[in-house]
C-alpha positions in Angstrom: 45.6 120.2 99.1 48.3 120.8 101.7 47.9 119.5 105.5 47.9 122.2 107.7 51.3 121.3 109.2 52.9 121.4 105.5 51.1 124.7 104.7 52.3 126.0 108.3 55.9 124.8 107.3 55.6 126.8 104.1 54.8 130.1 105.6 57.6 129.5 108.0 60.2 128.9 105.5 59.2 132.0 103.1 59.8 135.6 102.9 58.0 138.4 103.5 58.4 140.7 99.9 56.0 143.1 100.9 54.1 143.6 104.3 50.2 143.9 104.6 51.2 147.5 105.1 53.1 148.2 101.6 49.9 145.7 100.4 47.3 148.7 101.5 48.8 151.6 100.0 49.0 150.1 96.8 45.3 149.5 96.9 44.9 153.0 97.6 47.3 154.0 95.0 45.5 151.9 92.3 42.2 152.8 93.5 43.3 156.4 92.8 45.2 155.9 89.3 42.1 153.7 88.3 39.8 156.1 89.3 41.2 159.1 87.6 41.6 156.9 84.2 37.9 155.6 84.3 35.8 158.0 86.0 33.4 158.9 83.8 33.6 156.0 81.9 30.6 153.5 84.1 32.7 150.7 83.5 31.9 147.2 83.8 34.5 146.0 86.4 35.0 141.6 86.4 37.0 140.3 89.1 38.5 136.8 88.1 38.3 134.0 90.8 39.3 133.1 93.1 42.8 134.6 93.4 41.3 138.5 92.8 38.6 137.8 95.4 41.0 139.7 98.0 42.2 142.3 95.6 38.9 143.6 94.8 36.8 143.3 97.8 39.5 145.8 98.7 39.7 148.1 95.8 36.1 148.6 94.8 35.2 150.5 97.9 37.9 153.1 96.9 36.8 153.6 93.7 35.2 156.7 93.0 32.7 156.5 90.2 29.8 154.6 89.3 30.3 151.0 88.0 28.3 147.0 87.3 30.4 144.3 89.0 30.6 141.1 87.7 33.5 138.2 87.7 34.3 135.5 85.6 36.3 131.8 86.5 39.4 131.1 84.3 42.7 129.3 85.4 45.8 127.7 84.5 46.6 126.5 87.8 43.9 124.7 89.4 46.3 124.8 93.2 49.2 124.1 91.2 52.5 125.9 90.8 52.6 125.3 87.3 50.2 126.7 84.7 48.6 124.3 82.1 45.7 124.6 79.7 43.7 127.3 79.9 40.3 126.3 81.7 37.0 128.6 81.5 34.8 127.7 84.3 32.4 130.6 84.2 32.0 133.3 81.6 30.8 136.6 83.2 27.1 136.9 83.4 26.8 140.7 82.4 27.2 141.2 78.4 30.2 143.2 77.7 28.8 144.6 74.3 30.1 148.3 74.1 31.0 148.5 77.5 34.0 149.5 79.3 35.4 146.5 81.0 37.8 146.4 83.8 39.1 143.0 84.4 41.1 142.7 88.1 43.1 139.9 88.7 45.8 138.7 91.4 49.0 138.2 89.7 50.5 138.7 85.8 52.2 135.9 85.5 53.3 134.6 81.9 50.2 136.8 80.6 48.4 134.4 79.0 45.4 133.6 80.9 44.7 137.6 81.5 45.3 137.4 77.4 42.7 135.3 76.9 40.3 137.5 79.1 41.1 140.2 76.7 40.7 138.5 73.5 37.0 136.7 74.9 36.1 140.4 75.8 37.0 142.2 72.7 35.9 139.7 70.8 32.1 139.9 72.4 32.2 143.7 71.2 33.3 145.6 73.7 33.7 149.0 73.5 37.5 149.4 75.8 39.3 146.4 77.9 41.7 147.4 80.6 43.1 145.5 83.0 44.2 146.1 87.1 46.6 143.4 88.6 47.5 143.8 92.2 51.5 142.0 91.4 53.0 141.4 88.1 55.8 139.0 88.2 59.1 139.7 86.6 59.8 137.4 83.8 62.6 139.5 81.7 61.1 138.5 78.6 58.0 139.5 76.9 54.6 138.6 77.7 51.2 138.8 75.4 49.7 141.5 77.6 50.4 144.5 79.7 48.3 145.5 82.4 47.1 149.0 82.5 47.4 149.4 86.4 49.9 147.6 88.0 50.5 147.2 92.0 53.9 145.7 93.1 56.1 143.8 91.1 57.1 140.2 92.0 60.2 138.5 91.8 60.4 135.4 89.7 59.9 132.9 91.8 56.0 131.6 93.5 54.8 134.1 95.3 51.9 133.7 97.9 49.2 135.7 99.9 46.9 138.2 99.2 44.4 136.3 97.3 47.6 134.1 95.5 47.6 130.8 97.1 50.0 128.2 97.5 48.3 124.5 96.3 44.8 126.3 97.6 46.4 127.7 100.8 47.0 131.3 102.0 45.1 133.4 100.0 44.0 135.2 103.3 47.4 136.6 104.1 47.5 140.7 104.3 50.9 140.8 103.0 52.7 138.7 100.1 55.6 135.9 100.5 57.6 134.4 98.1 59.1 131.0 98.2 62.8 131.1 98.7 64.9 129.5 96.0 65.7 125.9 96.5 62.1 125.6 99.3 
C-alpha cells in the first residue's frame, strides 16, 4: 500500500489521458450501445471487483431494460502493476444457466483474466456472454478476448482512476491518468 505522500506524488507526476468529462460521455455512449444490443434480452449483468465498482455504479442507471445484478472477484494484480496467476475469490452468486450474462469490467488489459470469466460462464451453460469494459489498453498484438462494448482506449503504459488503481490507490478519480514513461 502506498503512503499518502507517495500516492499524492504519483498523481502529481501523471497525465491526464482523458478528463472526468470525456469519462461521462462514454458512460452514456455505452449505456446507449449496450442498451440497444441487449434490450430485450433480461440479462444477467456481473460487475468484477473491485476495479468495475466505479464503472458500473455509473452505467447501470443508464441502462434501459430490465436486468439481475450480480459480481464476481477475480484478479491478476492484487495492487500490483504486474498481473500474475489468476486468483478467483468469489464466484457469482446468481447461476448463469441459460442466461444472458453481461460481465463489466475496468480495463482489458492482456485479456486473460476477462478470458477466464468467459470460459467459467460458458462453461456453466450459459445461454450468450458479452462483455462491457470501460478502457482497453493497446497492446499491438493479439489478446484471447474482445470486448463487445468498449469505452476509451488506453495507451500502453499503467493507467489509473476510474475504478483502476495504482497499488490500491485512486480508484476514486472521475477522470483516468496514465503514468508517464520512465515514472
Amino acid at each position: 500500500m502506498l503512503s499518502s505522500t507517495e500516492a499524492t506524488r504519483i498523481l502529481g507526476v501523471a497525465e491526464q489521458i482523458y478528463s472526468a468529462a470525456d469519462v461521462s460521455r462514454t458512460v452514456r455512449r455505452m449505456a446507449a450501445d449496450i442498451s440497444l444490443e441487449l434490450s430485450g434480452k433480461y440479462p444477467l449483468v456481473l460487475s468484477v471487483m473491485g476495479g468495475a465498482v466505479v464503472f458500473t455504479g455509473q452505467l447501470l442507471p443508464l441502462l434501459e431494460f430490465p436486468l439481475t445484478f450480480d459480481y464476481l472477484h477475480v484478479s491478476r494484480y492484487d495492487n500490483e502493476i504486474q498481473g500474475g496467476k489468476i486468483n478467483w475469490k468469489v464466484p457469482p452468486h446468481e447461476n448463469v444457466r441459460d442466461r444472458v450474462v453481461l460481465v463489466l469490467d475496468d480495463v482489458l488489459d492482456e485479456g486473460i483474466t476477462l478470458a477466464a470469466i468467459r470460459d467459467w460462464i460458458m462453461s456453466h451453460d450459459a445461454a450468450a456472454f458479452y462483455s462491457a469494459v470501460f478502457a482497453e489498453k493497446d497492446l499491438d498484438r493479439p489478446k484471447p478476448i474482445r470486448a463487445d462494448f468498449v469505452g476509451v482506449v488506453l495507451p500502453n503504459r499503467y493507467a489509473f482512476g476510474f475504478g483502476m488503481d495504482i497499488h490500491g490507490a485512486w480508484r476514486n478519480l472521475p477522470a483516468i491518468y496514465a503514468l508517464k514513461d520512465g515514472t
